[in-house]
The first five atom37 places (N, CA, C, CB, O) and aatype in JSON, in Angstrom:
{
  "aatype": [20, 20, 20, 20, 20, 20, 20, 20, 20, 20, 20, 20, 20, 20, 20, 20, 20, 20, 20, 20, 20, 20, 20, 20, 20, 20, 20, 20, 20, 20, 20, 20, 20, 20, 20, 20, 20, 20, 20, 20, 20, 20, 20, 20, 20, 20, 20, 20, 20, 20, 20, 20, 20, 20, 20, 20, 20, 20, 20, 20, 20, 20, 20, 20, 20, 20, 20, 20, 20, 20, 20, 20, 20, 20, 20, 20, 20, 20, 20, 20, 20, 20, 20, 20, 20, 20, 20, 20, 20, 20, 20, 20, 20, 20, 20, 20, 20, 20, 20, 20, 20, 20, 20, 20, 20, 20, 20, 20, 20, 20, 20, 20, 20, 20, 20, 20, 20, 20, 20, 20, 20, 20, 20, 20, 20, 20, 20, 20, 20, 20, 20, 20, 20, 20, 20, 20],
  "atom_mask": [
    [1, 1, 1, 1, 1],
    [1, 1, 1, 1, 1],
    [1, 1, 1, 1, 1],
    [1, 1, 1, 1, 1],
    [1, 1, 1, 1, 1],
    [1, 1, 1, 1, 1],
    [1, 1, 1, 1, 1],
    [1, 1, 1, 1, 1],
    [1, 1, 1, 1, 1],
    [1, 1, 1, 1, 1],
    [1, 1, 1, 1, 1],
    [1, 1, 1, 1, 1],
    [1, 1, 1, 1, 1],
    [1, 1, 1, 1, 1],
    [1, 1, 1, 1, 1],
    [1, 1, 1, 1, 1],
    [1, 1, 1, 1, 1],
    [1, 1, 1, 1, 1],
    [1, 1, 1, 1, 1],
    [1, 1, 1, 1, 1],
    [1, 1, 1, 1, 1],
    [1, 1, 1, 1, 1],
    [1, 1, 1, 1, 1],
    [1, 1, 1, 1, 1],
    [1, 1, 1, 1, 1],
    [1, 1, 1, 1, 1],
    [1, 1, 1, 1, 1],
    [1, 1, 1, 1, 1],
    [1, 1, 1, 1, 1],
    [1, 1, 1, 1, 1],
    [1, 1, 1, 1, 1],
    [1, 1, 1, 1, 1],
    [1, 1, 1, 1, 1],
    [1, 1, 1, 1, 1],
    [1, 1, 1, 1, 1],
    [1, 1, 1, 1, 1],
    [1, 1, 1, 1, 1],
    [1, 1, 1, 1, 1],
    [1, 1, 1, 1, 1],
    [1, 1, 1, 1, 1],
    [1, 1, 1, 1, 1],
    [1, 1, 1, 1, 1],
    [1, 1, 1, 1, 1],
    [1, 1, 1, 1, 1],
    [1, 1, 1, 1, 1],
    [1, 1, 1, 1, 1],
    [1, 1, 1, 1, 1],
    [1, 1, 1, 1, 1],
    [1, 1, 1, 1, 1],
    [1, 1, 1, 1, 1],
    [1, 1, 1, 1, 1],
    [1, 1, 1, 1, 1],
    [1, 1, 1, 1, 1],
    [1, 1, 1, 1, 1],
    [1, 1, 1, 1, 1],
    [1, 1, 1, 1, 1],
    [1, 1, 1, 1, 1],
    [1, 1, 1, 1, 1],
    [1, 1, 1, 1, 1],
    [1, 1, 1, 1, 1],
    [1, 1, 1, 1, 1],
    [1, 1, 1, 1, 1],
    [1, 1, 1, 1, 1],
    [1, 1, 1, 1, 1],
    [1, 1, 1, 1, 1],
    [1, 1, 1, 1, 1],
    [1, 1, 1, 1, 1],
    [1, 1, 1, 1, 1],
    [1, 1, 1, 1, 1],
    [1, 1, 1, 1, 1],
    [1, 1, 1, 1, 1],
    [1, 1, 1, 1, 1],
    [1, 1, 1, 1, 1],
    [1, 1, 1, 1, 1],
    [1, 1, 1, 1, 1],
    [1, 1, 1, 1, 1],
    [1, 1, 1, 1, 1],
    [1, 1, 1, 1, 1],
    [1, 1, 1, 1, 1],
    [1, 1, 1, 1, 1],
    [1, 1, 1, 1, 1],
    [1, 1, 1, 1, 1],
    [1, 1, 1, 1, 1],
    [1, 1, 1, 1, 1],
    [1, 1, 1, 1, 1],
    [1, 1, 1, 1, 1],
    [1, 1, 1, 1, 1],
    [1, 1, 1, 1, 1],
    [1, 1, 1, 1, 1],
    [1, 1, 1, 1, 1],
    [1, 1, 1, 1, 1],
    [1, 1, 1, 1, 1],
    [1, 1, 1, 1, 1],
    [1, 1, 1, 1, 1],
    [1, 1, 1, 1, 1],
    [1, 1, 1, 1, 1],
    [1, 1, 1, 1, 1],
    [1, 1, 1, 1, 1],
    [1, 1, 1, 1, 1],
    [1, 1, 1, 1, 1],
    [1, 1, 1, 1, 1],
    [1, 1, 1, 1, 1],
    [1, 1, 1, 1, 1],
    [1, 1, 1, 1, 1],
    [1, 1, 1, 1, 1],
    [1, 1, 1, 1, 1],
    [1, 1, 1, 1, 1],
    [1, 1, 1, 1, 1],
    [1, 1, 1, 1, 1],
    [1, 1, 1, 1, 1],
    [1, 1, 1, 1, 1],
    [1, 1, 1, 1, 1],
    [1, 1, 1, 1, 1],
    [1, 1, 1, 1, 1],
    [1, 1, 1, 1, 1],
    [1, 1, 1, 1, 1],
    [1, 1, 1, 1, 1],
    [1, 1, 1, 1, 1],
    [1, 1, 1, 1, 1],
    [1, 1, 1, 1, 1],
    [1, 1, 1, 1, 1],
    [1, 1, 1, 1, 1],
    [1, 1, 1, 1, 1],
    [1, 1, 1, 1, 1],
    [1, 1, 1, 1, 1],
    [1, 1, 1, 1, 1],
    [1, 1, 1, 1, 1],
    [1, 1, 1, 1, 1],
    [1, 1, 1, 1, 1],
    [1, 1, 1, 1, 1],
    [1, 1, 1, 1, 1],
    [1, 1, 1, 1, 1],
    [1, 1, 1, 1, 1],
    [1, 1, 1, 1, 1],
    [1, 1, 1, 1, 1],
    [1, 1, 1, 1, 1]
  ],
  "atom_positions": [
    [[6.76, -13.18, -8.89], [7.85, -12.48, -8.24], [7.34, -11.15, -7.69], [9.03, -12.27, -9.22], [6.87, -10.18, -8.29]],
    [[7.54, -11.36, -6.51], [6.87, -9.51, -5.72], [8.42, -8.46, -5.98], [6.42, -9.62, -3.06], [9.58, -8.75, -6.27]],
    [[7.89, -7.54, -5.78], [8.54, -5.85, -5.67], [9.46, -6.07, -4.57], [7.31, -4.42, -5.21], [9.41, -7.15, -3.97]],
    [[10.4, -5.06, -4.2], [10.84, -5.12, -3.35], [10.12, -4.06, -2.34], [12.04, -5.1, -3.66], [9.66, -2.98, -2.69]],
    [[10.11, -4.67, -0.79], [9.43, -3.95, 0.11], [9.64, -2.62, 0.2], [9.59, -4.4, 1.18], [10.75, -2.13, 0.41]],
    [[8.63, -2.02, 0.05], [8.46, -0.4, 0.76], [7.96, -0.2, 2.42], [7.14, 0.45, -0.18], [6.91, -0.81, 2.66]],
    [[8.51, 0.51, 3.53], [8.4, 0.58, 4.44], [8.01, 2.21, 4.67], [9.41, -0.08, 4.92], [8.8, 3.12, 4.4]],
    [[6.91, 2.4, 5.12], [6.71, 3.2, 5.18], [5.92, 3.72, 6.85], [6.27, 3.21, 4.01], [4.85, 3.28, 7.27]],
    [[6.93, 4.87, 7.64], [6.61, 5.12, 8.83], [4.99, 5.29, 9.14], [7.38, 6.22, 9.13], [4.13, 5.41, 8.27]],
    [[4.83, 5.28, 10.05], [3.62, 5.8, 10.57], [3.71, 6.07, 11.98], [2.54, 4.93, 10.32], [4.3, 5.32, 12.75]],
    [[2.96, 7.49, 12.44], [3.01, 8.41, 13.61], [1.67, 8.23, 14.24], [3.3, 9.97, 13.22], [0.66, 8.51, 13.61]],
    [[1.62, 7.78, 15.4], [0.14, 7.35, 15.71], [-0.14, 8.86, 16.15], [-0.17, 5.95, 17.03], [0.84, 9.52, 16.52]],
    [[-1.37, 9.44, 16.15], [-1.77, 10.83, 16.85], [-3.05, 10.35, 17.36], [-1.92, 12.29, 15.81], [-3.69, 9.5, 16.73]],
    [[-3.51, 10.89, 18.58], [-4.46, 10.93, 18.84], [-5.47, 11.02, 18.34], [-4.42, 11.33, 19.29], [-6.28, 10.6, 19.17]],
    [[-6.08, 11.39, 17.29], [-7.18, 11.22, 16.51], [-7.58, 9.76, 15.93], [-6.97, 12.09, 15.48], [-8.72, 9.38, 15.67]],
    [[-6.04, 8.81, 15.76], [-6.18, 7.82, 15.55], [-6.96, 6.95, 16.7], [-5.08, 7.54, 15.2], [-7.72, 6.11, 16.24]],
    [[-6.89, 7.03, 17.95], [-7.42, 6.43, 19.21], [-8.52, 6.56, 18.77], [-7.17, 6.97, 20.6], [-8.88, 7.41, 17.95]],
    [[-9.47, 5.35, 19.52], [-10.65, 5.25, 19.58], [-11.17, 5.11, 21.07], [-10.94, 4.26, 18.74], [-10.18, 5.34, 21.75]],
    [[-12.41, 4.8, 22.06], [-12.92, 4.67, 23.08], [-11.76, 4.27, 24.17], [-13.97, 3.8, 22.86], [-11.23, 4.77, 25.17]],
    [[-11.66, 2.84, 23.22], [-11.06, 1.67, 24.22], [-9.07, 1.86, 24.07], [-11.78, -0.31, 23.44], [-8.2, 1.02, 24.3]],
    [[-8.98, 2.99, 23.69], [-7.6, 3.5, 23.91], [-6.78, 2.88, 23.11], [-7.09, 3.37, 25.2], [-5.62, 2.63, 23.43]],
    [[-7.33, 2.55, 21.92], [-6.65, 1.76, 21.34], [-6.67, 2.65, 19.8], [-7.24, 0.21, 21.5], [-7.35, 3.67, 19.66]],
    [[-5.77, 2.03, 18.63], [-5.9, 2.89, 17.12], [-7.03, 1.85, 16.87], [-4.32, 2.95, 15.75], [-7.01, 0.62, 16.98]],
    [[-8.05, 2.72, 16.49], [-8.89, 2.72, 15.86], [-8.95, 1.36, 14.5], [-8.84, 4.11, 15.58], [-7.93, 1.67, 13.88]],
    [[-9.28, 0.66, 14.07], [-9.04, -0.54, 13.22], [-9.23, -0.06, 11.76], [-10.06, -1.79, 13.58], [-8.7, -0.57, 10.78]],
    [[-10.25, 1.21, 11.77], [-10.53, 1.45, 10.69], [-8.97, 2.81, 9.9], [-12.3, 1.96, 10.94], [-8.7, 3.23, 8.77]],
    [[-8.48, 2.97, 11.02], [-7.25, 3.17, 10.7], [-6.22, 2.86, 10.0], [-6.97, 3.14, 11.25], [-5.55, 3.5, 9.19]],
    [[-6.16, 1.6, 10.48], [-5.23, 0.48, 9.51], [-5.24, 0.42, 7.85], [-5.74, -1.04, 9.89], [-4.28, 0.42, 7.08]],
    [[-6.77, 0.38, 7.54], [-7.16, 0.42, 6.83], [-6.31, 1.98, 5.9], [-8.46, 0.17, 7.3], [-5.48, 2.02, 4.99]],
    [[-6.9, 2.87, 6.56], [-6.24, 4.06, 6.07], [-4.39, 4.05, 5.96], [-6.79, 5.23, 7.14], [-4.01, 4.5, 4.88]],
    [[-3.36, 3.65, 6.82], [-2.49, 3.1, 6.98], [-1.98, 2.88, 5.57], [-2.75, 2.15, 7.77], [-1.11, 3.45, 4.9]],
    [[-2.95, 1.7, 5.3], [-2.97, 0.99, 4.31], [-2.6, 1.73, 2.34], [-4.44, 0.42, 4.67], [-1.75, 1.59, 1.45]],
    [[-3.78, 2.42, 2.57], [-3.88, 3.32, 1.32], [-2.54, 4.37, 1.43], [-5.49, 4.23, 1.32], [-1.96, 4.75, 0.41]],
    [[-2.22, 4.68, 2.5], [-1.28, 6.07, 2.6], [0.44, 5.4, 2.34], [-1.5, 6.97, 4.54], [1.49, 6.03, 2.35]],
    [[0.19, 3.83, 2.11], [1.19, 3.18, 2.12], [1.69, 2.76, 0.86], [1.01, 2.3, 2.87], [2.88, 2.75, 0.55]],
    [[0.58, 2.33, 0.02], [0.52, 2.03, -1.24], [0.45, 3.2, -1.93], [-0.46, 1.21, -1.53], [1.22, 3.14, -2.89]],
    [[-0.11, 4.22, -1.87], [0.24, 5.39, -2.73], [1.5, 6.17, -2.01], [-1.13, 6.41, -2.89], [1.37, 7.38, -2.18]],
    [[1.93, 6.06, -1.74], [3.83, 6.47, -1.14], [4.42, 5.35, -1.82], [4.37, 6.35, 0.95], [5.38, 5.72, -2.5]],
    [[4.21, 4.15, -1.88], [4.78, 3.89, -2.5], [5.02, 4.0, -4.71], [4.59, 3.04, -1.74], [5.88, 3.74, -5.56]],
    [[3.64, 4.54, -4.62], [3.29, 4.87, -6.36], [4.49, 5.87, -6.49], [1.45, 5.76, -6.85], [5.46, 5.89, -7.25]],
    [[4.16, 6.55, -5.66], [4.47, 8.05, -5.74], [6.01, 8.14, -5.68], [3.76, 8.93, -4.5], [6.62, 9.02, -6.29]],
    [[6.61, 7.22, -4.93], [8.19, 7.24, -5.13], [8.68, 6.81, -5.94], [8.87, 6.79, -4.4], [9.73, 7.29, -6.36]],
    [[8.03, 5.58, -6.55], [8.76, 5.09, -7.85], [8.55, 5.49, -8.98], [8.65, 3.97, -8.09], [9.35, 5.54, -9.91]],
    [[7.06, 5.92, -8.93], [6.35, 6.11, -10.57], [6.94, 7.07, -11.07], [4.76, 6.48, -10.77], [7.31, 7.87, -10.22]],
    [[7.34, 7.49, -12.76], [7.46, 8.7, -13.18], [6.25, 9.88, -12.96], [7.74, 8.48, -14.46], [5.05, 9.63, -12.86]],
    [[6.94, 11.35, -12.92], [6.29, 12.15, -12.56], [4.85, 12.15, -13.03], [6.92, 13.08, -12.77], [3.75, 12.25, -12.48]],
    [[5.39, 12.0, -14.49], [3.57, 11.82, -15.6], [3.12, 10.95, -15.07], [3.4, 11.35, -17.41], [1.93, 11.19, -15.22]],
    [[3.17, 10.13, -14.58], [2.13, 8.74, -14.31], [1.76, 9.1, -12.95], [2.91, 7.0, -14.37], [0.61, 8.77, -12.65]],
    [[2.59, 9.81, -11.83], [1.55, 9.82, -11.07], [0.63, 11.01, -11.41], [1.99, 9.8, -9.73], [-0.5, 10.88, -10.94]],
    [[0.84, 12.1, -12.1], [-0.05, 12.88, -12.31], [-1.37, 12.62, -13.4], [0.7, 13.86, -12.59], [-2.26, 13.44, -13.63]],
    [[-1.27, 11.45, -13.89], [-2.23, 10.94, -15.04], [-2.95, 9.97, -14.7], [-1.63, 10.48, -16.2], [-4.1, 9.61, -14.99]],
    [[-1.85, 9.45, -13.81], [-3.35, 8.03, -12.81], [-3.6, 8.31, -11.15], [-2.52, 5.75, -12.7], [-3.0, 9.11, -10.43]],
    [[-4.58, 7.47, -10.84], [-4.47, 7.45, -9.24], [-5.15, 5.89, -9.49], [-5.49, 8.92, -8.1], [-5.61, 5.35, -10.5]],
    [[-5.05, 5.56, -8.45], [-5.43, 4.18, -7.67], [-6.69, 3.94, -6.57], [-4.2, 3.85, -6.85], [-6.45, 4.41, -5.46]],
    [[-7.8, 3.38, -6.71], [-8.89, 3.22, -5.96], [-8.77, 1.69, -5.78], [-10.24, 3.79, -6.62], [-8.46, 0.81, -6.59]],
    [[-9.13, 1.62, -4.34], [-9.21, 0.53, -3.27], [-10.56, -0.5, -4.37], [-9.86, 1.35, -1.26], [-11.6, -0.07, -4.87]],
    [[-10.1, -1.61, -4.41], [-11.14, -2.82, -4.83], [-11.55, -3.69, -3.23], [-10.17, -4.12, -6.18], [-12.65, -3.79, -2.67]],
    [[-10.2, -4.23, -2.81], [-10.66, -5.09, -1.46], [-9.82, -4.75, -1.16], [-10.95, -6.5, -1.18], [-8.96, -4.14, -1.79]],
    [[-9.89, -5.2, 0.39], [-8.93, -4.91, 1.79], [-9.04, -6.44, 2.02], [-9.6, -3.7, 3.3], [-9.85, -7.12, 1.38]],
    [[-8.4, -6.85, 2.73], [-8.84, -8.99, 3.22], [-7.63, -8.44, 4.69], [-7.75, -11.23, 1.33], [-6.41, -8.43, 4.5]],
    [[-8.12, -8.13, 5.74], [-7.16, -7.67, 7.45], [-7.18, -8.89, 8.13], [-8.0, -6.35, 8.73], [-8.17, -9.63, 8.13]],
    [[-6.15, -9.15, 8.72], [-6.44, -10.08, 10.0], [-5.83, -8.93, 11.01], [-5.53, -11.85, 10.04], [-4.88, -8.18, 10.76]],
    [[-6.43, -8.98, 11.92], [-5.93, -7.97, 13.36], [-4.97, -8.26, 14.28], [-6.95, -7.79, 14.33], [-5.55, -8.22, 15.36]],
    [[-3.89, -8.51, 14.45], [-2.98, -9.09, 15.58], [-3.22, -8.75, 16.24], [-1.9, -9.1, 15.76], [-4.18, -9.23, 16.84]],
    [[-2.54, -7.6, 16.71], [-2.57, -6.75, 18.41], [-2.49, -4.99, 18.03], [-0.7, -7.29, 19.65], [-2.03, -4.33, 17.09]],
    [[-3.32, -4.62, 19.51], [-3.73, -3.15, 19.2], [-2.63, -2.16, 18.96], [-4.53, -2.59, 20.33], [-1.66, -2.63, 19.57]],
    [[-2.25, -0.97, 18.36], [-1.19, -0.02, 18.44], [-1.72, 1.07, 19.3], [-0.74, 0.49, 17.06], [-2.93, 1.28, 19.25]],
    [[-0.85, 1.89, 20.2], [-1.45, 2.49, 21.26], [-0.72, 4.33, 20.35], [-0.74, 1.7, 23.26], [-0.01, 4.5, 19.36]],
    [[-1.31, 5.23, 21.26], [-0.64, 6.31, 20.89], [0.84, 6.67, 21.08], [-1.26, 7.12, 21.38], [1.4, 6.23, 22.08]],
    [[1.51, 7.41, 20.22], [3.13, 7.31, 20.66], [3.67, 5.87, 20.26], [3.37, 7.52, 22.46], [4.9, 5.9, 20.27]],
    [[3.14, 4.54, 19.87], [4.22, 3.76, 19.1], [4.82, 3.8, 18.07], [4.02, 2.92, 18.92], [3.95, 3.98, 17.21]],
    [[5.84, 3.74, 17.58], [6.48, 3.75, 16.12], [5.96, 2.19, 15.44], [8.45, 3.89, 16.24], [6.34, 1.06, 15.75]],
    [[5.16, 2.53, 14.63], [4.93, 1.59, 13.42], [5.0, 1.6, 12.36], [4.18, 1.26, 13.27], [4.9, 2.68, 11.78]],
    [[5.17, 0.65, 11.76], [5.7, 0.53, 10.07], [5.21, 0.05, 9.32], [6.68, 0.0, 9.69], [5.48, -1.15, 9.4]],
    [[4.29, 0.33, 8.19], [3.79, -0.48, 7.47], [4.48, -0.94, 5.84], [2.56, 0.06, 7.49], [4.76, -0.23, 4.87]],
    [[4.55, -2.04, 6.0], [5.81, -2.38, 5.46], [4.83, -3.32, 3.72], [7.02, -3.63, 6.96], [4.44, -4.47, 3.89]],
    [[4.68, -2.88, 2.81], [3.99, -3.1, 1.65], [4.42, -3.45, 0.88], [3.51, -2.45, 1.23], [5.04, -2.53, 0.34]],
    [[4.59, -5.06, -0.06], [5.24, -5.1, -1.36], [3.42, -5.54, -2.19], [6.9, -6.57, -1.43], [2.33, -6.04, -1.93]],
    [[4.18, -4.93, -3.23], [3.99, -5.08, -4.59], [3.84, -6.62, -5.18], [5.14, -4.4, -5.2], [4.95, -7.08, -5.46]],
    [[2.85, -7.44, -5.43], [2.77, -8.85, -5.58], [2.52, -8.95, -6.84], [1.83, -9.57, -4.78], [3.33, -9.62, -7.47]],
    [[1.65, -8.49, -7.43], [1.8, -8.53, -9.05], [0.74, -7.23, -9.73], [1.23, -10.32, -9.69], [-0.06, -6.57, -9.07]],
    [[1.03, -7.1, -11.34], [0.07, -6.33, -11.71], [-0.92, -7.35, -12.86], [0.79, -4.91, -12.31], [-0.45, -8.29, -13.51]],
    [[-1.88, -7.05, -12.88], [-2.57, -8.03, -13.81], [-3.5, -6.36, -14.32], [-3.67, -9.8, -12.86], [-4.02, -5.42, -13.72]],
    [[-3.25, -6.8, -15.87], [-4.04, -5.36, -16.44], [-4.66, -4.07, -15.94], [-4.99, -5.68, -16.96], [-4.34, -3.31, -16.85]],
    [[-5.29, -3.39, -15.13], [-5.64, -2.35, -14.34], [-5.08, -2.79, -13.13], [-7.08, -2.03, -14.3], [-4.18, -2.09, -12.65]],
    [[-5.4, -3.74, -12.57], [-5.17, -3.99, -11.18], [-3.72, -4.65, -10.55], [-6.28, -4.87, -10.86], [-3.0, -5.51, -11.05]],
    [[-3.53, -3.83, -9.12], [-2.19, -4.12, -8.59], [-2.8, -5.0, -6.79], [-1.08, -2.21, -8.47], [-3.65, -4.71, -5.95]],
    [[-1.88, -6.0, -6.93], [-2.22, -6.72, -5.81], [-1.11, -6.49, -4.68], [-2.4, -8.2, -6.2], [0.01, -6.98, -4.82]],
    [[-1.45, -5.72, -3.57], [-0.39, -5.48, -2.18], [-0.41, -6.56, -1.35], [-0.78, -4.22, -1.16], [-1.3, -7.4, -1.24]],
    [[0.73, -6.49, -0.73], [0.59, -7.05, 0.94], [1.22, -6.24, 1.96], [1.3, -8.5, 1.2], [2.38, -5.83, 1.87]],
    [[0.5, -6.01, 2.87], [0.92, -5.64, 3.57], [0.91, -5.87, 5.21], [0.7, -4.89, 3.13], [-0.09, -6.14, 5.88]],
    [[2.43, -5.68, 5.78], [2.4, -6.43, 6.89], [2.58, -4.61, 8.19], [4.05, -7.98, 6.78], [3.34, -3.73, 7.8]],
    [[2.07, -4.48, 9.06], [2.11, -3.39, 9.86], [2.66, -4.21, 11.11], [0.66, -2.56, 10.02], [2.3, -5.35, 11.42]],
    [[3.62, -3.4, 11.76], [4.28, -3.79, 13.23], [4.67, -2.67, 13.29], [5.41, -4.92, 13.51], [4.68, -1.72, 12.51]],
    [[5.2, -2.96, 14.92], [5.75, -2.05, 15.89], [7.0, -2.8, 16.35], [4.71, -1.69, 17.1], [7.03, -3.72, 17.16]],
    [[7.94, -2.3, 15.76], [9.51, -3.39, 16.34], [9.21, -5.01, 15.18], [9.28, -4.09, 18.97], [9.35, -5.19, 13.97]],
    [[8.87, -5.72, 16.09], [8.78, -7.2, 15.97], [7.64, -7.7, 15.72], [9.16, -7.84, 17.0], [7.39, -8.58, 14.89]],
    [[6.77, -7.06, 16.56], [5.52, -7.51, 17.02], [4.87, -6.76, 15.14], [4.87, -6.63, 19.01], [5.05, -5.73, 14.48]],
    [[4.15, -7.98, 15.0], [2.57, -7.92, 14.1], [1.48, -7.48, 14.2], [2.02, -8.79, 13.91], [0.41, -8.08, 14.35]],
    [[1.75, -6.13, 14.12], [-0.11, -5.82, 14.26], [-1.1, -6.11, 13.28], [-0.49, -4.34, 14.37], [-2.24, -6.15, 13.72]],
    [[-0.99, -6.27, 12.35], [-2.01, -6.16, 11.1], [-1.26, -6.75, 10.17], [-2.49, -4.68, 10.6], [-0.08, -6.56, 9.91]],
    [[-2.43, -7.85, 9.44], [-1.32, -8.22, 7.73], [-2.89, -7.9, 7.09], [-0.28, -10.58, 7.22], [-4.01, -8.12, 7.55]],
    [[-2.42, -7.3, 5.86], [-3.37, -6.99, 4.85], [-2.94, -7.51, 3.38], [-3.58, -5.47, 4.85], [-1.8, -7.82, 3.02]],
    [[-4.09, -7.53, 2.65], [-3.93, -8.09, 1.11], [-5.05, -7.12, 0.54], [-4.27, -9.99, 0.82], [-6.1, -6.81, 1.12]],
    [[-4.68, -6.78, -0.52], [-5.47, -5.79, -1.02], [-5.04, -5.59, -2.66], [-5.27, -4.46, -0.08], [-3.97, -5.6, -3.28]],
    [[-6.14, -5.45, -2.92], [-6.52, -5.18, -4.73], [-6.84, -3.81, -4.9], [-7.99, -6.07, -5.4], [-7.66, -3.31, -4.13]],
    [[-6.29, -3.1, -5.83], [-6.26, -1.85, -6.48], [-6.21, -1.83, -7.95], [-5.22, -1.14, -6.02], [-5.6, -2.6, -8.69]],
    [[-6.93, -0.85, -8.21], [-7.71, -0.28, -9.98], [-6.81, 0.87, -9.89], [-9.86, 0.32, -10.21], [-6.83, 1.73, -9.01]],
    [[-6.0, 0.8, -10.92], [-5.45, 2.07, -11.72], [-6.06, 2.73, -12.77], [-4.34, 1.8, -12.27], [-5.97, 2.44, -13.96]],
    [[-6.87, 3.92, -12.13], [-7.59, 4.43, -13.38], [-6.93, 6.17, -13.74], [-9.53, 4.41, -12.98], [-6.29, 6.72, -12.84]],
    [[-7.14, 6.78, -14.86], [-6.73, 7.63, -15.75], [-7.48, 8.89, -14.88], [-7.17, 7.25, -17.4], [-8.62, 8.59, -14.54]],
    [[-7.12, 9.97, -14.56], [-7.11, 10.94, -13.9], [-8.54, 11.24, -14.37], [-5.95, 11.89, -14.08], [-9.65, 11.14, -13.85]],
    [[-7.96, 11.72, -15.83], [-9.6, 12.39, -16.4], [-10.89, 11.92, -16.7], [-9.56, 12.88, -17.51], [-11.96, 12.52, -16.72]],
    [[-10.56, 10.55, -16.95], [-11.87, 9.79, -17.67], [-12.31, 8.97, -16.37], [-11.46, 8.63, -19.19], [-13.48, 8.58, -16.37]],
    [[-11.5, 8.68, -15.28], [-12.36, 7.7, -14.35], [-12.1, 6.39, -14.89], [-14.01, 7.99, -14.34], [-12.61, 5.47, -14.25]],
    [[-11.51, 6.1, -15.81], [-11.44, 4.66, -16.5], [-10.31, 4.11, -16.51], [-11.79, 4.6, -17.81], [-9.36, 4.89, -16.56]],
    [[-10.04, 2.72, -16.49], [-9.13, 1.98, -15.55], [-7.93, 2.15, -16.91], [-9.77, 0.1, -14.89], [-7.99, 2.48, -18.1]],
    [[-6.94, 1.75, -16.04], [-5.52, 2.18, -16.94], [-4.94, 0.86, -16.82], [-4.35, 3.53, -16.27], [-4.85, 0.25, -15.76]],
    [[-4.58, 0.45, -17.89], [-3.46, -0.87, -18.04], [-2.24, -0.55, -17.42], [-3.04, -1.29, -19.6], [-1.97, 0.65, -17.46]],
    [[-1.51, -1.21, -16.91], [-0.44, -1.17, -16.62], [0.65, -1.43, -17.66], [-0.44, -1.85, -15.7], [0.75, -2.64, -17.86]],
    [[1.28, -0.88, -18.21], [1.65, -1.17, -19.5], [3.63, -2.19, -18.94], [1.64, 0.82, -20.64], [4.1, -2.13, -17.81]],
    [[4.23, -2.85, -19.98], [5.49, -3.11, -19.93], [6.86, -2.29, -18.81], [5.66, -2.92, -21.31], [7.6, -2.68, -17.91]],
    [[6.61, -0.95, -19.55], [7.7, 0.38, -19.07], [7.22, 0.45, -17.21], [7.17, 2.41, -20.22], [8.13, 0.44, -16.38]],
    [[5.84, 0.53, -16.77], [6.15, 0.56, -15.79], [6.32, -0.57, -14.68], [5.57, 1.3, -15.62], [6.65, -0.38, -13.51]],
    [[5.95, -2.15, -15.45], [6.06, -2.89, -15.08], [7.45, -3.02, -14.68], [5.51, -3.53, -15.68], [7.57, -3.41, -13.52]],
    [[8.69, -2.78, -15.39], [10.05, -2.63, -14.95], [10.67, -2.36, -14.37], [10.51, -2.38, -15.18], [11.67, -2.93, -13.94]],
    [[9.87, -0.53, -14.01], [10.07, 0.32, -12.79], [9.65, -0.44, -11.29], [9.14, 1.69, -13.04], [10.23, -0.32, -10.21]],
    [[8.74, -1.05, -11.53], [8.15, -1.65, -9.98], [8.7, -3.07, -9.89], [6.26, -1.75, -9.83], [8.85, -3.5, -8.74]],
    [[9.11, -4.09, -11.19], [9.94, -5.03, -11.13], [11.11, -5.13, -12.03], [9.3, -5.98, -11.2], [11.07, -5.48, -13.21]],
    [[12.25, -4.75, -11.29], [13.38, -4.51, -12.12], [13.8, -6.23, -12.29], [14.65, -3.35, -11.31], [13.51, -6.75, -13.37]],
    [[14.48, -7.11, -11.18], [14.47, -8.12, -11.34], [14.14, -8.88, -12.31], [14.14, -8.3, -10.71], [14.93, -9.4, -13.1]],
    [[12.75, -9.03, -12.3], [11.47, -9.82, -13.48], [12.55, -9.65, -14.9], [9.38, -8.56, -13.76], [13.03, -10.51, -15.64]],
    [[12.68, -8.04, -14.89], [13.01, -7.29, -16.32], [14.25, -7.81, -16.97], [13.24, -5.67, -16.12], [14.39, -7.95, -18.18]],
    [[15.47, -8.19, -15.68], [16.68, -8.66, -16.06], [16.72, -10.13, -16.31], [17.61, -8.3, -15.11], [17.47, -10.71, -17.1]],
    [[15.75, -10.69, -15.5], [15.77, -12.76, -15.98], [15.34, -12.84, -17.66], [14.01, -14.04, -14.83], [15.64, -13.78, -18.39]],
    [[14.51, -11.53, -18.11], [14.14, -12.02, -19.29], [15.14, -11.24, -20.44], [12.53, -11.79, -19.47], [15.02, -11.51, -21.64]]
  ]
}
């Protein structure tokens, strides 16, 4: 059972452009991370985001179509499961209708101070799946 979707804006700026007038691909990527931690960050309790952070394991992109400067896009991210340290995203990026980018991506929750990966324990499993919490 996934999370419920987080949508989160994105403002193309010129820095994002690359040569061929297009956002940059390695962008997306970034997109990506700024999407999944907005989403930590809104749900998690205060202590947890200040006690963990989250580092990128894989990215897996397919590329639809380019985003230009000045489009409104959305990258729109659920939550697919947590398995002990690690949280598995998806994420789908458009502009309106149109598909620019779907991503899948694996993330390590590790402990601020030690660098060392953090379980995901029950309590916040609830917070990110309330649903799950009420069938059982």
């Amino acid at each position: 059972m996934s999370a419920k979707p987080f949508a989160f804006p994105i403002t193309v700026v010129p820095a994002d452009i690359d040569f061929m007038g297009h956002v940059n691909n390695a962008r997306y990527l970034g997109w990506v991370q700024d999407a999944v931690l907005a989403h930590w960050q809104k749900l998690a309790p205060a202590e947890e985001v200040a006690s963990k952070a989250w580092v990128a394991l894989k990215h897996e992109i397919t590329y639809r179509k380019p985003a230009f400067l000045e489009d409104d896009v959305i990258a729109q991210t659920v939550l697919e499961s947590f398995r002990g340290a690690r949280a598995f995203y998806s994420t789908v990026i458009h502009r309106g209708e149109e598909v620019l980018a779907e991503v899948k991506s694996a993330w390590c929750c590790i402990h601020v101070d030690t660098h060392r990966p953090a379980r995901i324990d029950d309590g916040m499993r609830s917070i990110f799946f309330p649903a799950e919490q009420a069938a059982n």
